[in-house]
C-alpha positions as CSV (number, residue, x, y, z in Angstrom):
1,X,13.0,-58.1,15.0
2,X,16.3,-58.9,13.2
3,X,19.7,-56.3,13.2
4,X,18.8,-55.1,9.9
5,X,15.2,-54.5,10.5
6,X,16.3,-52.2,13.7
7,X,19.2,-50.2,12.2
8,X,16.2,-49.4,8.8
9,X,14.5,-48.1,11.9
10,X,17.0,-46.4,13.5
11,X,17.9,-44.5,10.2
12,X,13.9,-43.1,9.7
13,X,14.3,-41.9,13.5
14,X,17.5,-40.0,13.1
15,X,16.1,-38.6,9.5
16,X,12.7,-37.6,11.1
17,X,14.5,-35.9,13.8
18,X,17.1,-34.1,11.6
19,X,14.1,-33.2,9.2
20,X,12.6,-31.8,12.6
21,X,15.8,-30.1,13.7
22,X,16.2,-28.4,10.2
23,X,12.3,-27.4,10.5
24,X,12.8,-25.4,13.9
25,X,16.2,-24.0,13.1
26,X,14.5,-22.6,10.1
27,X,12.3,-21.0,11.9
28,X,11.6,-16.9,12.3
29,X,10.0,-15.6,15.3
30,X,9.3,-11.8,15.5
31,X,8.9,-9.9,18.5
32,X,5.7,-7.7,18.9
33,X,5.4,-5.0,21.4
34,X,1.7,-4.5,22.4
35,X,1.0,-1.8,24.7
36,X,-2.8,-2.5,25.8
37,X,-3.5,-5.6,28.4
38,X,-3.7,-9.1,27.2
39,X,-7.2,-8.9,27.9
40,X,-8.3,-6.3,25.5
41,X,-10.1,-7.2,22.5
42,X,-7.3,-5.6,20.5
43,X,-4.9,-8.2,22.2
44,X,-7.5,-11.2,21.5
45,X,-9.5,-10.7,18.9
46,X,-7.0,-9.0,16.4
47,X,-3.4,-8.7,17.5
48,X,-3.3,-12.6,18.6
49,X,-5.3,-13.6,15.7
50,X,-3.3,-12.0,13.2
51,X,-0.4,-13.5,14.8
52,X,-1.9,-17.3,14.0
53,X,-2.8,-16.2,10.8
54,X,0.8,-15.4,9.8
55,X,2.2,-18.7,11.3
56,X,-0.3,-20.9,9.7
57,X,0.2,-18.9,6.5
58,X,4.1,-19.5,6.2
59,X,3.4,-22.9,7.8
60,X,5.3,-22.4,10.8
61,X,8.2,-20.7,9.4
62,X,7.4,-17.3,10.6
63,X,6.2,-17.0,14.5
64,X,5.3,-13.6,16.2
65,X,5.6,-13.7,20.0
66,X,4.1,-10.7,21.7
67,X,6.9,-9.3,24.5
68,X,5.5,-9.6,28.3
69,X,5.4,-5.6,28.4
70,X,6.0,-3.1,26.0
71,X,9.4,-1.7,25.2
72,X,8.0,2.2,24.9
73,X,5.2,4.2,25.5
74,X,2.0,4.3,23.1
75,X,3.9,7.2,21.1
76,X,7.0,5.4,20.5
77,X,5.8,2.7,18.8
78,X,6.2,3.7,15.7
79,X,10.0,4.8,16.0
80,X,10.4,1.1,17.7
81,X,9.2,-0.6,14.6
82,X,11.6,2.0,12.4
83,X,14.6,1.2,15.0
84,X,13.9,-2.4,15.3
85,X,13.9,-2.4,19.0
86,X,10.9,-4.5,18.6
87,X,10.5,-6.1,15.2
88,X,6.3,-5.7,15.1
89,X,4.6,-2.7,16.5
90,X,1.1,-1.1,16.3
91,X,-0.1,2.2,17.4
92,X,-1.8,5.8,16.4
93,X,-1.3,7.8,14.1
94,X,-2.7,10.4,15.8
95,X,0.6,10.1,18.3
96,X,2.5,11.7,16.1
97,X,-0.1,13.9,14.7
98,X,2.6,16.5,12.7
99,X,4.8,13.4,11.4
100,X,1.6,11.9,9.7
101,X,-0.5,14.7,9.3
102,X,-1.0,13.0,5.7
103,X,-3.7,11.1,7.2
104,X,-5.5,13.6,8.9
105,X,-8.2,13.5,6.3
106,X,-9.4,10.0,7.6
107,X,-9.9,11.5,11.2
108,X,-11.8,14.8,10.5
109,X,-15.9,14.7,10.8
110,X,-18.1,12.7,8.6
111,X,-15.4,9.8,7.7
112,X,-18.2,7.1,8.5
113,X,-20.4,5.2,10.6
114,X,-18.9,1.8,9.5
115,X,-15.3,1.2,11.3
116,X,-14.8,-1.8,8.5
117,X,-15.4,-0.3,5.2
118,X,-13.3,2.8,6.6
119,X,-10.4,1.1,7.5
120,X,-9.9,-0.6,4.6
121,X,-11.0,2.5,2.6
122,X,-8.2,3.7,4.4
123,X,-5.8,1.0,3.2
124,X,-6.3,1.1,-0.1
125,X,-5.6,4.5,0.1
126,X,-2.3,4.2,1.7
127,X,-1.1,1.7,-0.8
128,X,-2.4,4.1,-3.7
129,X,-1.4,7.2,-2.5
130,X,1.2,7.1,0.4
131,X,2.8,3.7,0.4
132,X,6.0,6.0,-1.4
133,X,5.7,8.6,0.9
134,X,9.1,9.2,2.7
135,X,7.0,9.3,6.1
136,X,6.4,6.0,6.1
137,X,10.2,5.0,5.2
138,X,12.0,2.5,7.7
139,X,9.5,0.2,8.3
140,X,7.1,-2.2,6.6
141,X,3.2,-1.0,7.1
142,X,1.3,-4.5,7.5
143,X,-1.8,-2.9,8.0
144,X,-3.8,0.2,9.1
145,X,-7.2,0.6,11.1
146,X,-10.1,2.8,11.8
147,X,-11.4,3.8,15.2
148,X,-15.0,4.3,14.2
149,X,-17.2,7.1,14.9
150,X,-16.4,9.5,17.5
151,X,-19.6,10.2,19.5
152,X,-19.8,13.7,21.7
153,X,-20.1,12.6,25.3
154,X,-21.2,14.9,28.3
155,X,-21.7,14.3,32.1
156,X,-24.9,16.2,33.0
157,X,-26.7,17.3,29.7
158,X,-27.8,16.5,26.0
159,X,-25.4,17.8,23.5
160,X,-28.1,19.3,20.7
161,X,-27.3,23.0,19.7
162,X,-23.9,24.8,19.4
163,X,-25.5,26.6,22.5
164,X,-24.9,23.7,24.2
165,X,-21.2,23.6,23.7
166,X,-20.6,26.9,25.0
167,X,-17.8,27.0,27.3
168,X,-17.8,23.3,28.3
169,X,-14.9,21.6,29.3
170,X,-14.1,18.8,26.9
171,X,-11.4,16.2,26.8
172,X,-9.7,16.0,23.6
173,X,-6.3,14.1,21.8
174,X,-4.7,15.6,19.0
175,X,-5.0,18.7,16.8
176,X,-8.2,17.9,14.9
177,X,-10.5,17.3,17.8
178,X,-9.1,20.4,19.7
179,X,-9.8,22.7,16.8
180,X,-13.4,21.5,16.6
181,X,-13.8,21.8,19.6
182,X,-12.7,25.6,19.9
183,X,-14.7,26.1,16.4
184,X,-17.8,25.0,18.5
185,X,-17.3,27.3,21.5
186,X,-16.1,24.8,23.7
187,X,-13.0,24.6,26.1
188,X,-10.6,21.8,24.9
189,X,-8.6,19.8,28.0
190,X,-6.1,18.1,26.1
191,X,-5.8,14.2,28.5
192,X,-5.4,10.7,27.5
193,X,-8.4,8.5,27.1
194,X,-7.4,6.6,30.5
195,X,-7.2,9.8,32.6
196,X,-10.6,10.9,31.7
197,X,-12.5,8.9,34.7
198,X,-10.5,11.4,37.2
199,X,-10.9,13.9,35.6
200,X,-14.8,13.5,35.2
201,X,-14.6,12.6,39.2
202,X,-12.9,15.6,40.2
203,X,-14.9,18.0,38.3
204,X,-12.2,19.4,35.7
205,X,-14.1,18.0,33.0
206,X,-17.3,18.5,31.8
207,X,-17.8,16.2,28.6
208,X,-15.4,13.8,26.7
209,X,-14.8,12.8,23.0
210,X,-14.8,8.7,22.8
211,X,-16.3,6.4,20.9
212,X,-19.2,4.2,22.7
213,X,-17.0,1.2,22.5
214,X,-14.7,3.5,24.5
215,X,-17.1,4.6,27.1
216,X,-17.5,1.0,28.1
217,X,-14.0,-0.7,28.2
218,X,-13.1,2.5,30.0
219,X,-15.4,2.4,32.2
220,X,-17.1,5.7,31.7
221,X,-20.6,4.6,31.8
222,X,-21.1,6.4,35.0
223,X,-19.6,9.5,34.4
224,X,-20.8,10.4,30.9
225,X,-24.6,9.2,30.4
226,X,-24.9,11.7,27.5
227,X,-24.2,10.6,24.1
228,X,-25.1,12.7,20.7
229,X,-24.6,10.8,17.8
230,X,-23.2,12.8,14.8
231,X,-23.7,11.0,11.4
232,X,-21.0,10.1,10.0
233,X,-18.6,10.4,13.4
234,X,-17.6,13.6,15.4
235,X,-13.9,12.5,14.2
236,X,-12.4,9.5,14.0
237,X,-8.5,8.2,14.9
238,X,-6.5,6.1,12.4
239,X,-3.9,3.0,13.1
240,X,-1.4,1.4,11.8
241,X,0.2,-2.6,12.4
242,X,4.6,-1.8,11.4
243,X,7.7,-3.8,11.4
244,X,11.1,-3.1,10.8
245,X,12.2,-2.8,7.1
246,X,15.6,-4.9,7.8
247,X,14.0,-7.5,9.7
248,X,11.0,-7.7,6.8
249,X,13.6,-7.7,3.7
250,X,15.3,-10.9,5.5
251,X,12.4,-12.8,5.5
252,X,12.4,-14.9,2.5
253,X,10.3,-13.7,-0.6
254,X,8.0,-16.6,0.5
255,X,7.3,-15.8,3.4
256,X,6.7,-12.0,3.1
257,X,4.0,-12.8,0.1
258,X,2.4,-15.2,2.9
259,X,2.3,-12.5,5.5
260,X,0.9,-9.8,3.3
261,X,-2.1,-12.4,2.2
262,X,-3.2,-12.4,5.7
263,X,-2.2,-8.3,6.2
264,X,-3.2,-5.1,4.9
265,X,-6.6,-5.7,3.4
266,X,-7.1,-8.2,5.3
267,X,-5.8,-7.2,8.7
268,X,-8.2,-3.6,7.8
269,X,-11.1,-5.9,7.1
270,X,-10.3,-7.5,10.6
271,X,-9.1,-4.7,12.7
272,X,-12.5,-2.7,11.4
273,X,-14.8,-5.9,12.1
274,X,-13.8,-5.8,15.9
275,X,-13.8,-2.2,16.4
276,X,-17.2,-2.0,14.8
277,X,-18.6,-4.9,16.7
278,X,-17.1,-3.4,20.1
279,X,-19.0,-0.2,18.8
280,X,-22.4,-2.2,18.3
281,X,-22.4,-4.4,21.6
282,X,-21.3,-0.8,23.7
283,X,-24.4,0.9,22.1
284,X,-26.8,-1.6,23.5
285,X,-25.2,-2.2,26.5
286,X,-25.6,1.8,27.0
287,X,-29.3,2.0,26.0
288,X,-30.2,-0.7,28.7
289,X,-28.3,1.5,31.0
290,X,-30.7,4.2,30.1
291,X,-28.2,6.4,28.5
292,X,-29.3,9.5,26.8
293,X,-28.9,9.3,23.1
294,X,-29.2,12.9,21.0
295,X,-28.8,13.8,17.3
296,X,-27.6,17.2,17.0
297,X,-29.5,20.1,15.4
298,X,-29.5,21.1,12.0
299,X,-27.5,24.6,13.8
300,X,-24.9,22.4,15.4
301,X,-24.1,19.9,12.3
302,X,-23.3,23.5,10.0
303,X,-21.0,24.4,12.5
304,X,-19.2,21.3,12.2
305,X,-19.3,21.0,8.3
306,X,-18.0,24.6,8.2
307,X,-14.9,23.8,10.8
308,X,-14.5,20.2,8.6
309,X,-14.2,21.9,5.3
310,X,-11.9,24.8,7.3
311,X,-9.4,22.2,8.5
312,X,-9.4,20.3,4.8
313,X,-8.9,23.7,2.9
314,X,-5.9,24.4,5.3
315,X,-4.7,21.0,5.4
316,X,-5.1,20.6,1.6
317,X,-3.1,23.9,0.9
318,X,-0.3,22.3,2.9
319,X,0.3,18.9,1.2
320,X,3.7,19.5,-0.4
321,X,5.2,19.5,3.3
322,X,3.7,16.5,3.9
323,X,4.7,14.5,0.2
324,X,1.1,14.5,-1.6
325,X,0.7,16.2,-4.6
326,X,-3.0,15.9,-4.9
327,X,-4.1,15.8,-1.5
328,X,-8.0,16.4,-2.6
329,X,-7.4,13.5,-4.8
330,X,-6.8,11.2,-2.0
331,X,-9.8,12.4,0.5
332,X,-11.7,11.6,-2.9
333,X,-10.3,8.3,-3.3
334,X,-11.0,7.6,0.3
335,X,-14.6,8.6,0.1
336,X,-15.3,6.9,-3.2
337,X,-13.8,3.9,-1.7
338,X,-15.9,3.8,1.3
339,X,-18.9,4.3,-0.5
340,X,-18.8,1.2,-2.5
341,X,-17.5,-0.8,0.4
342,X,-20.8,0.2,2.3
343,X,-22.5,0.1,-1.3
344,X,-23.9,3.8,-0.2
């Protein structure tokens, strides 16, 4: 190899590893604080793929790296997102239920059996209807998400007539379910989701409001054997996937157009896809553990159609103090939406 031939190759090494440097100078990587184990299917199977989605998407010009522990509680996470302490955040909006009580109409009775089409139902009406909405000012809303259908669960006995309810002890979270629960008779104990095994142990509860997805990965299989199915969900819980205006508005315009093509229809679609198939596997995983399943009577499912359309009346005659100026417009939108996603 002659002097000219090495110093041609000299020159293509030095440009490849400029070109290289460049490359990873250029390079954004967003912090995400995620407040449920790295083993949980949220972590997994939608947080982490998400995350690969948006780097393959701006082709390595946009990373997200999940912190080691969360910067806040659960609640917080949507003021971290609005404050930047961590530029990516998810959590519920049933947190902060009187900041977002706009979305309360996707979490009362009867929003759907199908955690998919409702969440992104659920998007399409927060970019038609709410996307403006001062309450959401501060940060950028990549997505939102669904629970699914919220399933009545009791320790000892079948859940059938409004007789039933009388007086039970039932773990709740957030306004909605604690007013249904009062509407039916029952005694609402207002815990988190993770303290309900204790409290089932020790005798301070008597029943519990989770999903059957829930029931599993919280290991509640034991405790609550009793699950009566309402149609349509006893109430469901919505989500939402934030990051920090500032930090999104530096990204270039590129990138931000990438992200979104893999976000907010798309992360719904996903988000509801897992939570739905969680859902599915816990119901058959509950049946071979010879779980009671009931459908409530014809009694019980008036009761809770006449405390639904209580709540939406009330709720509806306060949307000026929440920014919506046809708030029965939007639950409309919603339903209509879900409808032809589940081509009902």
């Amino acid at each position: 190899m002659n002097a000219k031939t090495k110093k041609i190759i000299r020159n293509l090494c030095a440009a490849t590893l400029t070109s290289a440097l460049a490359l990873t100078a250029q390079a954004t990587t967003l912090t995400m604080s995620n407040w449920v184990p790295p083993t949980h299917f949220i972590t997994t199977n939608i947080l982490q793929v998400w995350a690969d989605r948006v780097e393959e998407a701006t082709e390595g010009r946009v990373k997200v790296r999940t912190l080691p522990k969360p910067v806040g509680s659960p609640p917080q996470h949507w003021e971290l997102a609005r404050k930047g302490i961590a530029d990516i955040t998810w959590g519920n909006f049933t947190y902060e239920p009187d900041r977002f009580k706009a979305v309360w109409f996707a979490e009362m009775p009867f929003n759907g059996d199908n955690a998919e089409a409702a969440s992104v139902a659920l998007w399409d009406t927060y970019e038609k209807y709410l996307s403006a909405n001062p309450t959401f000012a501060g940060v950028q809303v990549l997505g939102v998400g669904s629970l699914g259908a919220g399933v009545i669960n009791h320790s000892s006995k079948d859940i059938v007539t409004p007789q039933d309810l009388e007086n039970q002890k039932i773990r709740m979270g957030g306004p909605i379910q604690k007013r249904l629960i009062e509407e039916l008779g029952a005694v609402p104990i207002a815990a988190p989701a993770t303290k309900a095994y204790e409290l089932l142990e020790s005798g301070v509860l008597d029943g519990s409001l989770h999903t059957l997805e829930s029931v599993v990965n919280f290991r509640l299989s034991e405790q609550l054997p009793h699950q009566t199915l309402i149609p349509g969900g006893f109430y469901d819980a919505t989500f939402f996937l934030a990051m920090n205006e500032r930090k999104w508005k530096k990204l270039s315009e590129d990138d931000r157009q990438a992200i979104m093509k893999v976000s907010g229809e798309v992360f719904a679609k996903l988000w509801g896809h897992e939570f739905q198939r969680e859902i599915d596997d816990a119901a058959v995983t509950l049946q071979e553990a010879g779980h009671h399943f009931s459908a409530p009577s014809p009694e019980l499912l008036e009761k809770i159609r006449s405390a639904r359309d209580k709540m939406m009346q009330e709720w509806a005659a306060q949307g000026a103090e929440f920014g919506v100026d046809q708030p029965m417009e939007m639950v409309d939108f919603h339903r209509k939406r879900y409808l032809e996603l589940t081509g009902e």
